[in-house]
KEVOKOL-841930 format. One record per atom (N, C-alpha, C, O): x, y, z; atom name; residue in three letters. Coordinates in Angstrom, 3 decimals. Each point is the difference from the previous one (the first is absolute). Last residue first. Layout:
x X&y Y&z Z&at CA&aa ALA
...
This chain:
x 75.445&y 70.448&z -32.753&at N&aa UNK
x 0.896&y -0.497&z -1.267&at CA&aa UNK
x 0.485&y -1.336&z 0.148&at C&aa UNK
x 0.691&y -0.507&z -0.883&at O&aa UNK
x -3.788&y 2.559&z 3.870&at N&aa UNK
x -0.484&y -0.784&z -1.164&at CA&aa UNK
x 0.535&y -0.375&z -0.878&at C&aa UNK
x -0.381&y -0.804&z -0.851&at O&aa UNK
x 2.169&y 2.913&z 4.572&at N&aa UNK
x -0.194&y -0.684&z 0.257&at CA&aa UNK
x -0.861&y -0.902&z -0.805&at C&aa UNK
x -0.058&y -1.202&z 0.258&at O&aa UNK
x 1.702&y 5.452&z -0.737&at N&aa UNK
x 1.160&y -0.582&z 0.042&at CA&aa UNK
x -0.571&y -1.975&z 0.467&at C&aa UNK
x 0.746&y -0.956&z -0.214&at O&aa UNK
x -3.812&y 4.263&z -0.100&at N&aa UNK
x 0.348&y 0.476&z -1.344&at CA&aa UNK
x 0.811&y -1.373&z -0.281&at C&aa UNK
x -0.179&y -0.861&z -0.862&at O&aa UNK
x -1.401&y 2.562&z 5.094&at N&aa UNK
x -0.587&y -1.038&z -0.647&at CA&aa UNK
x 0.016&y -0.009&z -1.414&at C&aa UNK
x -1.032&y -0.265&z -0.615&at O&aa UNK
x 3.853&y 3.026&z 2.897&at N&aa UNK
x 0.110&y -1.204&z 1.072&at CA&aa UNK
x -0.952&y -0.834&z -1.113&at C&aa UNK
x 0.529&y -0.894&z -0.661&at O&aa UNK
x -0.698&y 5.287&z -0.914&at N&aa UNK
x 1.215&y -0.736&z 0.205&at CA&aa UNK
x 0.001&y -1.198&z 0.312&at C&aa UNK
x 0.233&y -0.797&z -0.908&at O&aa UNK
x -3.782&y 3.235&z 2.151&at N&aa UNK
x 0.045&y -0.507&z -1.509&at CA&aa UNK
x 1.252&y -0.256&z -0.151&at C&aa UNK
x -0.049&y -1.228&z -0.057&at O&aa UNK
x -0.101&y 2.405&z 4.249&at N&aa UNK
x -0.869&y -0.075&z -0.160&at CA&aa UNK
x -0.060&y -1.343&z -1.172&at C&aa UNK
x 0.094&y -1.223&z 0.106&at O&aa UNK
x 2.131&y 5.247&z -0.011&at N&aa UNK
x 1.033&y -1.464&z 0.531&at CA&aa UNK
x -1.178&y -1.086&z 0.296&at C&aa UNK
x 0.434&y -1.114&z -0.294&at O&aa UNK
x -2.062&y 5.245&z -0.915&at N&aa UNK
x 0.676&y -0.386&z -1.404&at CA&aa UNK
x 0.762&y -1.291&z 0.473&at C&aa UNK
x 0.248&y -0.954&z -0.737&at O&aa UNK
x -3.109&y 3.017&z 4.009&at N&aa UNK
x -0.773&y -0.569&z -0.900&at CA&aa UNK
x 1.049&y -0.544&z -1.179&at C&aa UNK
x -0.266&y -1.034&z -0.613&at O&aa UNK
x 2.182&y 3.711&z 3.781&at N&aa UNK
x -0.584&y -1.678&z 0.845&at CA&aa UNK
x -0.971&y -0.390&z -1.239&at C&aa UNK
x 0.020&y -1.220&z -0.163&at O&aa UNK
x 1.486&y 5.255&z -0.268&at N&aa UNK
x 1.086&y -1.082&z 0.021&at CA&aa UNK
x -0.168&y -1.325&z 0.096&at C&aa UNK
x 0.476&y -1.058&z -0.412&at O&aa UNK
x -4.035&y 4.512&z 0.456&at N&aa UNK
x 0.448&y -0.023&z -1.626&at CA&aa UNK
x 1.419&y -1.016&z 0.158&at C&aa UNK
x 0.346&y -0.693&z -0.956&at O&aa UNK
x -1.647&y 2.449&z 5.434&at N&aa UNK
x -0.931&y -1.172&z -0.542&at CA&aa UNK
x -0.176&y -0.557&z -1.306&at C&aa UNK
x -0.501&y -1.107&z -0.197&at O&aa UNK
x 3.104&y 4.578&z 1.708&at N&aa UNK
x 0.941&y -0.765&z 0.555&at CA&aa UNK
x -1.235&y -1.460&z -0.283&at C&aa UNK
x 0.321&y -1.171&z -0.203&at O&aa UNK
x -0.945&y 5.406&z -1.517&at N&aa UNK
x 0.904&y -0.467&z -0.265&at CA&aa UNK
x 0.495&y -1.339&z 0.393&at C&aa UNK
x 0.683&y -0.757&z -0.689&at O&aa UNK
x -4.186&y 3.115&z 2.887&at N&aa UNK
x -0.314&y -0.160&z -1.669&at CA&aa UNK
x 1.595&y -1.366&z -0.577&at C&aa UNK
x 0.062&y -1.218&z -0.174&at O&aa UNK
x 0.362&y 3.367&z 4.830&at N&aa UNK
x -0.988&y -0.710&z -0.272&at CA&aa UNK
x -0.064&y -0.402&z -1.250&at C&aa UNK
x 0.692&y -0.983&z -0.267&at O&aa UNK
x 1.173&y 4.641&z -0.154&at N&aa UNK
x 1.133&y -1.129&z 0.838&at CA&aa UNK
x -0.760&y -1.203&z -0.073&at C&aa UNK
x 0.217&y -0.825&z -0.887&at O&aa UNK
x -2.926&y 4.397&z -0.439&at N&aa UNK
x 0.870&y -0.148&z -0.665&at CA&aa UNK
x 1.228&y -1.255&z 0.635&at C&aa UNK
x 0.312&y -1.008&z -0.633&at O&aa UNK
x -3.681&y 3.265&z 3.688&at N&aa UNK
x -0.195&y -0.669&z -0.931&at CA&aa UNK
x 0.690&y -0.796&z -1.076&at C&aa UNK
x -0.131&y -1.224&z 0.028&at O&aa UNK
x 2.003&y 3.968&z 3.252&at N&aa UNK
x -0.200&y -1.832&z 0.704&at CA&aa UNK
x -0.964&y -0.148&z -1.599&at C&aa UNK
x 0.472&y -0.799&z -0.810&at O&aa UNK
x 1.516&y 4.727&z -0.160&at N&aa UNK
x 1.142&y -0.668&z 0.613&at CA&aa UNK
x -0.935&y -1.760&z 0.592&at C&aa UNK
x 0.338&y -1.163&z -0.218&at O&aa UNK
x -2.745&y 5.340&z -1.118&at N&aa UNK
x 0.202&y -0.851&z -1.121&at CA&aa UNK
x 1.359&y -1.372&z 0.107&at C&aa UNK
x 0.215&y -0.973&z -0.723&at O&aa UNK
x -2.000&y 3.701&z 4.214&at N&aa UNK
x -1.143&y -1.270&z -0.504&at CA&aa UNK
x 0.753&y -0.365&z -1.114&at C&aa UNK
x 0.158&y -1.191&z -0.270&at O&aa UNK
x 2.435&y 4.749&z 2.155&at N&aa UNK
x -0.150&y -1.192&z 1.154&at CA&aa UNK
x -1.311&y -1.423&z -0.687&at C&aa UNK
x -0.029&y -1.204&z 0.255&at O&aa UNK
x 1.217&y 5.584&z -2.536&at N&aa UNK
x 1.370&y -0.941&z -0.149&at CA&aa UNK
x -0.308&y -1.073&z 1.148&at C&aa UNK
x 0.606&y -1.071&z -0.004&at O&aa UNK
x -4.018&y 4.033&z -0.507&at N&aa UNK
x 0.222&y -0.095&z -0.658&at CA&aa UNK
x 0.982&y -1.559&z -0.047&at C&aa UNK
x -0.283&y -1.187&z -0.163&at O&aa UNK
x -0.335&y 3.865&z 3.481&at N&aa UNK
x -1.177&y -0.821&z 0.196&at CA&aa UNK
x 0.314&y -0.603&z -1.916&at C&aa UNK
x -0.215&y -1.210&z -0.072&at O&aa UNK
x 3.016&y 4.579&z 0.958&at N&aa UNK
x 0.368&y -0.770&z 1.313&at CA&aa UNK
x -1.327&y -1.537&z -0.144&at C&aa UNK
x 0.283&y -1.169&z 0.260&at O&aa UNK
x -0.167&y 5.254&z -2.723&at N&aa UNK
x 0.889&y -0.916&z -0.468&at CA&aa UNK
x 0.014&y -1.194&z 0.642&at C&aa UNK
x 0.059&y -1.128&z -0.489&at O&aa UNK
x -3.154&y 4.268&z 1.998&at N&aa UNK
x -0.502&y -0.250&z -0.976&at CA&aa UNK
x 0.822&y -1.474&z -0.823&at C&aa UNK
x -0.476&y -1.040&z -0.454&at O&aa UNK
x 2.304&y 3.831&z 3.938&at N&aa UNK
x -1.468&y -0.881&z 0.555&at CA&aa UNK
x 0.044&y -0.306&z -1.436&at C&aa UNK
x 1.079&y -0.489&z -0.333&at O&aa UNK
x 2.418&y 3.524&z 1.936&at N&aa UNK
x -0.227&y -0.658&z -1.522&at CA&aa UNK
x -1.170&y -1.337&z 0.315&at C&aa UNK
x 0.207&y -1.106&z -0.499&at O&aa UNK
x 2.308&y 4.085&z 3.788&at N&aa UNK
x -1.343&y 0.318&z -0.397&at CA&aa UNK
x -0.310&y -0.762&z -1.124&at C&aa UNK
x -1.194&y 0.059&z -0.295&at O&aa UNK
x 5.327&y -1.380&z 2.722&at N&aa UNK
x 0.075&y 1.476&z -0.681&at CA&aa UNK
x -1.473&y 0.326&z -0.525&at C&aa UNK
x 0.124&y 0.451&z -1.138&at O&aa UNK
x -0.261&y -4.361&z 3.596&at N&aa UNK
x 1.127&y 1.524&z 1.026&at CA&aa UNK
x 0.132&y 1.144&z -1.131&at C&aa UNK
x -0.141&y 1.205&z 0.211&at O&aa UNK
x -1.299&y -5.244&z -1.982&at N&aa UNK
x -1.389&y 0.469&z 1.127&at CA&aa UNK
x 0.674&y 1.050&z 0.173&at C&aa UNK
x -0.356&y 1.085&z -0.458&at O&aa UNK
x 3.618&y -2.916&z -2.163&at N&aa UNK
x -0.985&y 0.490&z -0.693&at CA&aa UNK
x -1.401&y 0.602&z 0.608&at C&aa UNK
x -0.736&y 0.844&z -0.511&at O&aa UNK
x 4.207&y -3.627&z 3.024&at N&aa UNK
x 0.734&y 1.415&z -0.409&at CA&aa UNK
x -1.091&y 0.889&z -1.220&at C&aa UNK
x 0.019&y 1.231&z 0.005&at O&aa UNK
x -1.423&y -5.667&z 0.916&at N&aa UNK
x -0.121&y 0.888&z 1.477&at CA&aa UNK
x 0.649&y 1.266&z -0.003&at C&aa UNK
x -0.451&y 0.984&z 0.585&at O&aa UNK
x 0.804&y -4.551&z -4.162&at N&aa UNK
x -1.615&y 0.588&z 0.616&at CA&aa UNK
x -0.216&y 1.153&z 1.160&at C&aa UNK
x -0.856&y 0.827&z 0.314&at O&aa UNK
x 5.224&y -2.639&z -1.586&at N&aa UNK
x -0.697&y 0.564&z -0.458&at CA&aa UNK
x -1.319&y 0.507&z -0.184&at C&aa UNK
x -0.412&y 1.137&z -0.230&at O&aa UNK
x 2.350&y -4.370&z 3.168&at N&aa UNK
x 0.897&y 1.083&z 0.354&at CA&aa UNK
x -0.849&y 1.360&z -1.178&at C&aa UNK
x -0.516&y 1.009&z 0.478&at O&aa UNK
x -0.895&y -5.533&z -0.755&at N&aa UNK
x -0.827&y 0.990&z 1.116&at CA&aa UNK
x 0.433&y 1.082&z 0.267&at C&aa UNK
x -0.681&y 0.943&z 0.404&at O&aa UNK
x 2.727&y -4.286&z -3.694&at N&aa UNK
x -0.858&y 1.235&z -0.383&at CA&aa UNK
x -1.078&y 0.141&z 0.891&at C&aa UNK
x -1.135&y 0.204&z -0.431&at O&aa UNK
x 5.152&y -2.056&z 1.565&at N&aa UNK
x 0.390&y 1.294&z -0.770&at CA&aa UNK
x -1.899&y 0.297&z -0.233&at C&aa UNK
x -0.593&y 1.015&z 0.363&at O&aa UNK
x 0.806&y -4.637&z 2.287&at N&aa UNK
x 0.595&y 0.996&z 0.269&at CA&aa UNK
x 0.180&y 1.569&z -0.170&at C&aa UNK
x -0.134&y 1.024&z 0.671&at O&aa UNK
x -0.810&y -5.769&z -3.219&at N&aa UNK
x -1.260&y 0.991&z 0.529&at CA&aa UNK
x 0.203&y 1.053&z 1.023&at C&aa UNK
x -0.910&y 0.820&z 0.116&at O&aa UNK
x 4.818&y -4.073&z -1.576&at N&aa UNK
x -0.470&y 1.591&z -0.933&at CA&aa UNK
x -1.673&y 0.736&z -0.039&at C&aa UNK
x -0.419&y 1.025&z -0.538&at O&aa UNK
x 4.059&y -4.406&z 3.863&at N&aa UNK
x -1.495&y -0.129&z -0.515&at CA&aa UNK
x 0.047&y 2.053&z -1.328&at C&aa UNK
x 0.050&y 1.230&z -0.018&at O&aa UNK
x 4.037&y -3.626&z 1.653&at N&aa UNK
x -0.901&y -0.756&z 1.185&at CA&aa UNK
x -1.487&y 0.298&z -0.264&at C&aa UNK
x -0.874&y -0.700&z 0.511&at O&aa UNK
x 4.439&y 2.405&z -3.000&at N&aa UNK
x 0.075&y -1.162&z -0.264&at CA&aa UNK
x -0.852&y -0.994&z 1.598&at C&aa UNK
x -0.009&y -1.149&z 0.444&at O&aa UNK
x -0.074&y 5.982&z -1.204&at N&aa UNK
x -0.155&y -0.527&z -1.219&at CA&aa UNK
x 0.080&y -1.643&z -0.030&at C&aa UNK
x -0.810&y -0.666&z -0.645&at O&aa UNK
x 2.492&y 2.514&z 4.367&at N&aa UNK
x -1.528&y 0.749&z 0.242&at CA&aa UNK
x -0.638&y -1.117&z -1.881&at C&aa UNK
x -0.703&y -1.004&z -0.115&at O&aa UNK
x 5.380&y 1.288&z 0.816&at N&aa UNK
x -0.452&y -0.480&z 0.702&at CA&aa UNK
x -1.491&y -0.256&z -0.191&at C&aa UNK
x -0.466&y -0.995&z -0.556&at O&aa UNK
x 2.851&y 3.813&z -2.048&at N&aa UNK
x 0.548&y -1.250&z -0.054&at CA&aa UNK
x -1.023&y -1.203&z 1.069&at C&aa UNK
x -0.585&y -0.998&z -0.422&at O&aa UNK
x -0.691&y 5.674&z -0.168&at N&aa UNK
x -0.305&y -0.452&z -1.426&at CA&aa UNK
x 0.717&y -1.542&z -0.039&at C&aa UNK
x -0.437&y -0.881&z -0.741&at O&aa UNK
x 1.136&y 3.262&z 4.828&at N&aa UNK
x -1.271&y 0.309&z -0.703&at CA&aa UNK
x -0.373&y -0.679&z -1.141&at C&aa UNK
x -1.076&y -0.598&z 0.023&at O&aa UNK
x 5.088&y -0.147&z 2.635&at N&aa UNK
x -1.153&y -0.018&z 1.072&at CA&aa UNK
x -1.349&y 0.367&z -1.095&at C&aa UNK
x -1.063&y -0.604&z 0.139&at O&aa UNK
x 5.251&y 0.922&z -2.190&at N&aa UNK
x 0.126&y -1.078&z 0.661&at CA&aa UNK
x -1.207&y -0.246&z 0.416&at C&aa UNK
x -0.606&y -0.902&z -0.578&at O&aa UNK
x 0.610&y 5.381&z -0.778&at N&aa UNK
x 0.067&y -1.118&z -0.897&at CA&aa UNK
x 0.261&y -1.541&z 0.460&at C&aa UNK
x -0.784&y -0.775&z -0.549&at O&aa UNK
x 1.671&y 4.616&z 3.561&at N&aa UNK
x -1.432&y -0.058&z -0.444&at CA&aa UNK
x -0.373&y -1.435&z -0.940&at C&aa UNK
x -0.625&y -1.004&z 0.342&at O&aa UNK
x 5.231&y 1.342&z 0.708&at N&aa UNK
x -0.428&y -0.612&z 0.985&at CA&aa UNK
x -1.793&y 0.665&z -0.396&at C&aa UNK
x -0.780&y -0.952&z 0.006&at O&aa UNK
x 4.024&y 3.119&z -2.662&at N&aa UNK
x -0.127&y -1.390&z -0.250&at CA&aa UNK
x -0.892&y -1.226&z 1.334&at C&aa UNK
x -0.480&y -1.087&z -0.319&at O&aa UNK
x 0.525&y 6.133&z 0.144&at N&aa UNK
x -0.632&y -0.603&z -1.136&at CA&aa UNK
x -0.282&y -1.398&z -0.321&at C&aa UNK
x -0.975&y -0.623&z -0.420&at O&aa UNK
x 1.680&y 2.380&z 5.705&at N&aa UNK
x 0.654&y 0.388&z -1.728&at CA&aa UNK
x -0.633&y -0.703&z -0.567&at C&aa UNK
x -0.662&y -0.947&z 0.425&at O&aa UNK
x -0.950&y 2.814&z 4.082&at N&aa UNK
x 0.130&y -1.506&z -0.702&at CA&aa UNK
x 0.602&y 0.436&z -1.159&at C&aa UNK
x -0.491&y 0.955&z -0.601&at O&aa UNK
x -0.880&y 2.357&z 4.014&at N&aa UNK
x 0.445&y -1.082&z 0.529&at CA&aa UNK
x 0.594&y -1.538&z -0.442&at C&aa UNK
x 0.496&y -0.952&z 0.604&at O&aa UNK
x -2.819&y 5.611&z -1.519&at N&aa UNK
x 1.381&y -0.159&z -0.849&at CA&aa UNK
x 0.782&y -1.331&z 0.787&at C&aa UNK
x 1.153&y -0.370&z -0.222&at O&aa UNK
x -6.830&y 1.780&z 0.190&at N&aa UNK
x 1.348&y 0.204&z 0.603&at CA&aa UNK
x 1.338&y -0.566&z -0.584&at C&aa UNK
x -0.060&y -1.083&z -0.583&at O&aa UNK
x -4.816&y 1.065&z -0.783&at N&aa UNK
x 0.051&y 0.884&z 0.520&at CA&aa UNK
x 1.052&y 0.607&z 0.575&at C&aa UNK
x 0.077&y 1.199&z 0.268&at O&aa UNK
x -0.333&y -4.742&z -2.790&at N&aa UNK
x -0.197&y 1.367&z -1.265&at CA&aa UNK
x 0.043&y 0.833&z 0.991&at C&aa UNK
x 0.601&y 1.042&z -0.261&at O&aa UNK
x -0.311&y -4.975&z 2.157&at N&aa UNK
x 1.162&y -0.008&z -0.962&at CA&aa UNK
x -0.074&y 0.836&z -0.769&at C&aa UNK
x 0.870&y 0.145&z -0.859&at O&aa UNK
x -4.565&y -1.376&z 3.484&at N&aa UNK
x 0.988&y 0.353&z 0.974&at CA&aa UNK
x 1.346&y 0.292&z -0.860&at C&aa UNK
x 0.847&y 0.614&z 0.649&at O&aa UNK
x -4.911&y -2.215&z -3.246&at N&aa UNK
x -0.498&y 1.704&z 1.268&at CA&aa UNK
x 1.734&y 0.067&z 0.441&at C&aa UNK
x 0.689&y 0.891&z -0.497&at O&aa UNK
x -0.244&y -4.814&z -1.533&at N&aa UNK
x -0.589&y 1.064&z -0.851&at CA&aa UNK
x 0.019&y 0.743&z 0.607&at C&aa UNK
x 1.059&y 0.588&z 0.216&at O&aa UNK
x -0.844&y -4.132&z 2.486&at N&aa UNK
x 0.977&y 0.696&z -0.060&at CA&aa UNK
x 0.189&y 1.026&z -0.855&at C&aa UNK
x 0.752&y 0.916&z 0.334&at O&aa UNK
x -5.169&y -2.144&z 0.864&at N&aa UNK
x 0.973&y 0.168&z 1.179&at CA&aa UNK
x 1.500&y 0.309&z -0.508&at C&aa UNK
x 0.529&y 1.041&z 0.390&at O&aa UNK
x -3.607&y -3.496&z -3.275&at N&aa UNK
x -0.191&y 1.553&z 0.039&at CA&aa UNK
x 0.229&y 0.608&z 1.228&at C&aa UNK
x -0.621&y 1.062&z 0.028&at O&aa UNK
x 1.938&y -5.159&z -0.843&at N&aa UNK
x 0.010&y 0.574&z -1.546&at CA&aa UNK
x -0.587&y 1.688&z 0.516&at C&aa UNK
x 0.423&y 1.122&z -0.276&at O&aa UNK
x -1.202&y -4.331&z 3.227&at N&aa UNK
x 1.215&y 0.037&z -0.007&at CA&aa UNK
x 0.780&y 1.039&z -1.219&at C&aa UNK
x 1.035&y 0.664&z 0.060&at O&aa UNK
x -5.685&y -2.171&z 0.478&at N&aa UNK
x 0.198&y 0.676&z 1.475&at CA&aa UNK
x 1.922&y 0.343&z -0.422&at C&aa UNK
x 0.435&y 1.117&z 0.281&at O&aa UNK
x -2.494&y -3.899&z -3.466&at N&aa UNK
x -0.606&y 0.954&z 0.002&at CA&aa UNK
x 0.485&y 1.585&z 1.046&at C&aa UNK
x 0.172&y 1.192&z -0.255&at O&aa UNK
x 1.186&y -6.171&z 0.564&at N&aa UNK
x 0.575&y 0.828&z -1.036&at CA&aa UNK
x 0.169&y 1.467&z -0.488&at C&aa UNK
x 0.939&y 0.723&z -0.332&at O&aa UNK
x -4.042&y -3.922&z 3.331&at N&aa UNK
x 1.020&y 0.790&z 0.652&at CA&aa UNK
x 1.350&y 0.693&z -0.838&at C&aa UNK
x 0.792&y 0.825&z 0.456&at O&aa UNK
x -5.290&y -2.328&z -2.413&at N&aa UNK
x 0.028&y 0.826&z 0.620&at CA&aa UNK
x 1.372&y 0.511&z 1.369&at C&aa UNK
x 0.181&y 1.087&z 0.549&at O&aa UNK
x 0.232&y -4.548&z -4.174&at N&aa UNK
x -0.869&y 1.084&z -0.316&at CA&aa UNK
x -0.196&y 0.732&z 0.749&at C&aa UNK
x 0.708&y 0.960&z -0.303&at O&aa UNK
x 0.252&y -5.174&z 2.044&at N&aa UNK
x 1.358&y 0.922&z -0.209&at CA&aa UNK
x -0.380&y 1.127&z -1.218&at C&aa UNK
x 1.003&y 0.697&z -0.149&at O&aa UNK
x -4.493&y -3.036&z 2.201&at N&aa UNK
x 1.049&y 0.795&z 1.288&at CA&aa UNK
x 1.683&y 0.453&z -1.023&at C&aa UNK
x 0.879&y 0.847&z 0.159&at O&aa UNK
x -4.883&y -2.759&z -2.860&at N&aa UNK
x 0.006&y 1.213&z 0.655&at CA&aa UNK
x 0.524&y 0.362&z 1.416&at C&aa UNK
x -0.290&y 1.021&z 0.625&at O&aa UNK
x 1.635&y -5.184&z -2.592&at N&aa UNK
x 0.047&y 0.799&z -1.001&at CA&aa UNK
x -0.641&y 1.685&z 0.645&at C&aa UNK
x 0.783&y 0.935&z 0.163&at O&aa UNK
x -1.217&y -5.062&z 2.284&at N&aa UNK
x 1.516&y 0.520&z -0.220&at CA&aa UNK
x -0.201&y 1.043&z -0.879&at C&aa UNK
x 0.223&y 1.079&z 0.549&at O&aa UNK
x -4.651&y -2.546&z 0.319&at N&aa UNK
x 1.027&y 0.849&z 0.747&at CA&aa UNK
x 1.336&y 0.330&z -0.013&at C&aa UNK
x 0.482&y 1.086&z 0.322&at O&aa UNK
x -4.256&y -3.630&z -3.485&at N&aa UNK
x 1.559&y 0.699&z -0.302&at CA&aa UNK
x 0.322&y 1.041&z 0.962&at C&aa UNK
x 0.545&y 1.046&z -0.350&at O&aa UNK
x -4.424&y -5.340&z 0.542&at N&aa UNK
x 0.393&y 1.620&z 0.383&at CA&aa UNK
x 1.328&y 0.485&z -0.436&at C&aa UNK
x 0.884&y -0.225&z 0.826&at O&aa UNK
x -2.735&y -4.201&z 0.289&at N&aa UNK
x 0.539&y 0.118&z -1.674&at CA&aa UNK
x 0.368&y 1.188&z 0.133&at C&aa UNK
x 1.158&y 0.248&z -0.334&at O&aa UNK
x 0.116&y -2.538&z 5.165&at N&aa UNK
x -1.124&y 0.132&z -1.086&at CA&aa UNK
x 0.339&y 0.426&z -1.775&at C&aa UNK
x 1.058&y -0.054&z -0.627&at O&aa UNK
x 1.816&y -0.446&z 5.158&at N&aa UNK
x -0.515&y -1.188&z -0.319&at CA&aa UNK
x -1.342&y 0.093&z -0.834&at C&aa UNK
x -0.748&y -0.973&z -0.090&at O&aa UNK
x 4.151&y 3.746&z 2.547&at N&aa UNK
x -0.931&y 0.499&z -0.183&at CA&aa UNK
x -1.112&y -1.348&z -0.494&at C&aa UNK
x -1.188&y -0.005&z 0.322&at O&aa UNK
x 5.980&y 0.189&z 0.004&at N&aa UNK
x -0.615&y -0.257&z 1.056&at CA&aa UNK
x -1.439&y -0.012&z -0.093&at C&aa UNK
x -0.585&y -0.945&z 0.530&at O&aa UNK
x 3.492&y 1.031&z -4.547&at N&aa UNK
x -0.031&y -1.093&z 0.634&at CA&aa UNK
x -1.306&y 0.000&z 1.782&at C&aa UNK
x -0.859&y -0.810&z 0.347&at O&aa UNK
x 1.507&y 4.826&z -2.601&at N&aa UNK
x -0.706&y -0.499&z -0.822&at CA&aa UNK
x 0.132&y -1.529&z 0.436&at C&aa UNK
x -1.089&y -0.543&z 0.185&at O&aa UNK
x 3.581&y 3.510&z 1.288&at N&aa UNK
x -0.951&y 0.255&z 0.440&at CA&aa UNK
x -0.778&y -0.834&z -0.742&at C&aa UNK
x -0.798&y -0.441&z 0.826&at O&aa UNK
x 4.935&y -0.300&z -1.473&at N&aa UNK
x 0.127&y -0.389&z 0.941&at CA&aa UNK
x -1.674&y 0.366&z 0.589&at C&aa UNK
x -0.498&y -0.752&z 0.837&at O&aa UNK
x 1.799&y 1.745&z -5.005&at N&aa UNK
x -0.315&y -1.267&z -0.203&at CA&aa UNK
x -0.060&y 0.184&z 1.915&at C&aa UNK
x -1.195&y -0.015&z 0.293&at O&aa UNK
x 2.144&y 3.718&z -1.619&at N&aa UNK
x -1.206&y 0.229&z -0.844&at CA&aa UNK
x -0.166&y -1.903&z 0.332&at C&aa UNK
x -1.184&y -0.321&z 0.106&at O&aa UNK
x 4.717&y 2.063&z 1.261&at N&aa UNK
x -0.568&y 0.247&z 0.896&at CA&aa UNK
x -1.044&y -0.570&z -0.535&at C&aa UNK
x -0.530&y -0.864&z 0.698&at O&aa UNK
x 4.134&y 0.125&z -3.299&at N&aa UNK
x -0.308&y -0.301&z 1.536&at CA&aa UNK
x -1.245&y -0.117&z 0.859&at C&aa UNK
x -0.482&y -0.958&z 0.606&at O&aa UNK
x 1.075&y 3.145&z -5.306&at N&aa UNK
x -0.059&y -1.485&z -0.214&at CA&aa UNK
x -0.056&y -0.858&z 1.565&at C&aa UNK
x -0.786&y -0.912&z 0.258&at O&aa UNK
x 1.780&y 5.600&z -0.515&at N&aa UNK
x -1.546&y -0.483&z -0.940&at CA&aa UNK
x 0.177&y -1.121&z 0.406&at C&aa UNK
x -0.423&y -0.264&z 1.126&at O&aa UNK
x 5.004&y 1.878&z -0.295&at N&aa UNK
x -1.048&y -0.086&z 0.922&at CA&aa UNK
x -1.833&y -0.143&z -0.316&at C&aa UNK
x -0.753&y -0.358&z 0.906&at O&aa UNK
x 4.303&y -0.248&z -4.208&at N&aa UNK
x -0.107&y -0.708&z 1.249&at CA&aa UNK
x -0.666&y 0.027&z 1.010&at C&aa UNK
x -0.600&y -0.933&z 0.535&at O&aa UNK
x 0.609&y 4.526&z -3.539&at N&aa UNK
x -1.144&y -1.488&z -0.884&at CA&aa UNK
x 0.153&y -0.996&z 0.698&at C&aa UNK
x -0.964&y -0.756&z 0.126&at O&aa UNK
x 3.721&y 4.912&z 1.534&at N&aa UNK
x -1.559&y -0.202&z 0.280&at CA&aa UNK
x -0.821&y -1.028&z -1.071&at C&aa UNK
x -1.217&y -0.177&z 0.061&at O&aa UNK
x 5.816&y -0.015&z -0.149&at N&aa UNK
x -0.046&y -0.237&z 1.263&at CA&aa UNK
x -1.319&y 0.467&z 0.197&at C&aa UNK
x -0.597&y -0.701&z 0.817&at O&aa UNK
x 2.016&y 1.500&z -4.976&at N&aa UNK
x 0.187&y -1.527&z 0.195&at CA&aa UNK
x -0.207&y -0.476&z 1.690&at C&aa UNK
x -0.101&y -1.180&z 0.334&at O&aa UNK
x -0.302&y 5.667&z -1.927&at N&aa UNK
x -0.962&y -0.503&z -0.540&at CA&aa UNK
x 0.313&y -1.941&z -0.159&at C&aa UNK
x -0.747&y -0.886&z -0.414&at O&aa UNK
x 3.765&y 4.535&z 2.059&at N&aa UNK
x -0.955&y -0.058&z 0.966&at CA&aa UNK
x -1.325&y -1.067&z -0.889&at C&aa UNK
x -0.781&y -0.620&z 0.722&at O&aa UNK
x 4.970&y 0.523&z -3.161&at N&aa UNK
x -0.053&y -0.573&z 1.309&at CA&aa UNK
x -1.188&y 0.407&z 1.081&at C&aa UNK
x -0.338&y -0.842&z 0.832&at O&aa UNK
x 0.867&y 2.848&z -5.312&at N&aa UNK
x -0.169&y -1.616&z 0.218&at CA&aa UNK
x -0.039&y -0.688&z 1.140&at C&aa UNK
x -0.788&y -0.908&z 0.265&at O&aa UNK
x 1.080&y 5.824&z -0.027&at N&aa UNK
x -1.064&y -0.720&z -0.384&at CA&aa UNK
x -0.016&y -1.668&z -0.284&at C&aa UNK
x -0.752&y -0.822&z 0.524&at O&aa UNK
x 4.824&y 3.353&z 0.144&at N&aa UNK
x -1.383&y 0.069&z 0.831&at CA&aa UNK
x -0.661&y -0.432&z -0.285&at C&aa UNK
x 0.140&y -1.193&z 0.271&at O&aa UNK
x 2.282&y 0.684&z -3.413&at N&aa UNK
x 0.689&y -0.840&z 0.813&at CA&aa UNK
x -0.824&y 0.440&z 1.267&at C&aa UNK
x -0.497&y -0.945&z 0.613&at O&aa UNK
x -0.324&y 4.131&z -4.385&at N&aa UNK
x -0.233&y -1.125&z -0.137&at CA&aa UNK
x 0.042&y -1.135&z 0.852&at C&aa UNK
x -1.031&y -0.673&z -0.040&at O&aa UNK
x 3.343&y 4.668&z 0.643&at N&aa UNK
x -1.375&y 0.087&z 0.473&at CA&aa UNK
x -0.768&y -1.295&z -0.329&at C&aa UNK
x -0.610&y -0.585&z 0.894&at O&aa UNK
């Protein structure tokens, strides 16, 4: 099962890296369109075969995994957590659902600006030495 996954997740970070530059080359601005086309078509994909792979016996375990967690995962993991947000709306869990969705961009956000600030200080740390 492992060997699924590596491989769908080495062929969707390839495909990230493609498309996400090829739109982003055309597009010719600062805008991270690459980035939210392959976010949101991730999105679309992730939860198309989810729905379709729980609903029908059409996909074995190992080919879900390839396509879901290998793939899907390695082409954008904002994917997974729309897949969840959304299985949490569907089961009534509103409350969770609004929950796990702010604290998810806040927190990410947060985090990801606590990075940029420490490399940040890094960089000019490394550069007074």
């Amino acid at each position: 099962m492992v060997w699924y996954v590596a491989v769908g997740s080495a062929v969707g970070g390839v495909a990230r890296f493609l498309l996400g530059t090829l739109i982003q080359q055309r597009a010719a601005g600062t805008f991270p369109i690459g980035t939210l086309v392959v976010n949101v078509t991730g999105s679309l994909l992730l939860g198309f075969l989810l729905r379709y792979a729980l609903g029908s016996s059409a996909m074995s375990p190992e080919v879900r995994a390839l396509l879901t967690t290998g793939f899907c995962g390695g082409y954008t993991t904002f994917s997974t957590f729309s897949y969840e947000a959304i299985a949490l709306l569907e089961e009534g869990q509103h409350e969770r659902a609004g929950l796990y969705m702010a604290l998810s961009l806040v927190l990410s956000l947060a985090a990801c600006l606590a990075g940029v600030i420490i490399a940040r200080e890094l960089l000019a740390a490394r550069a007074r030495a």
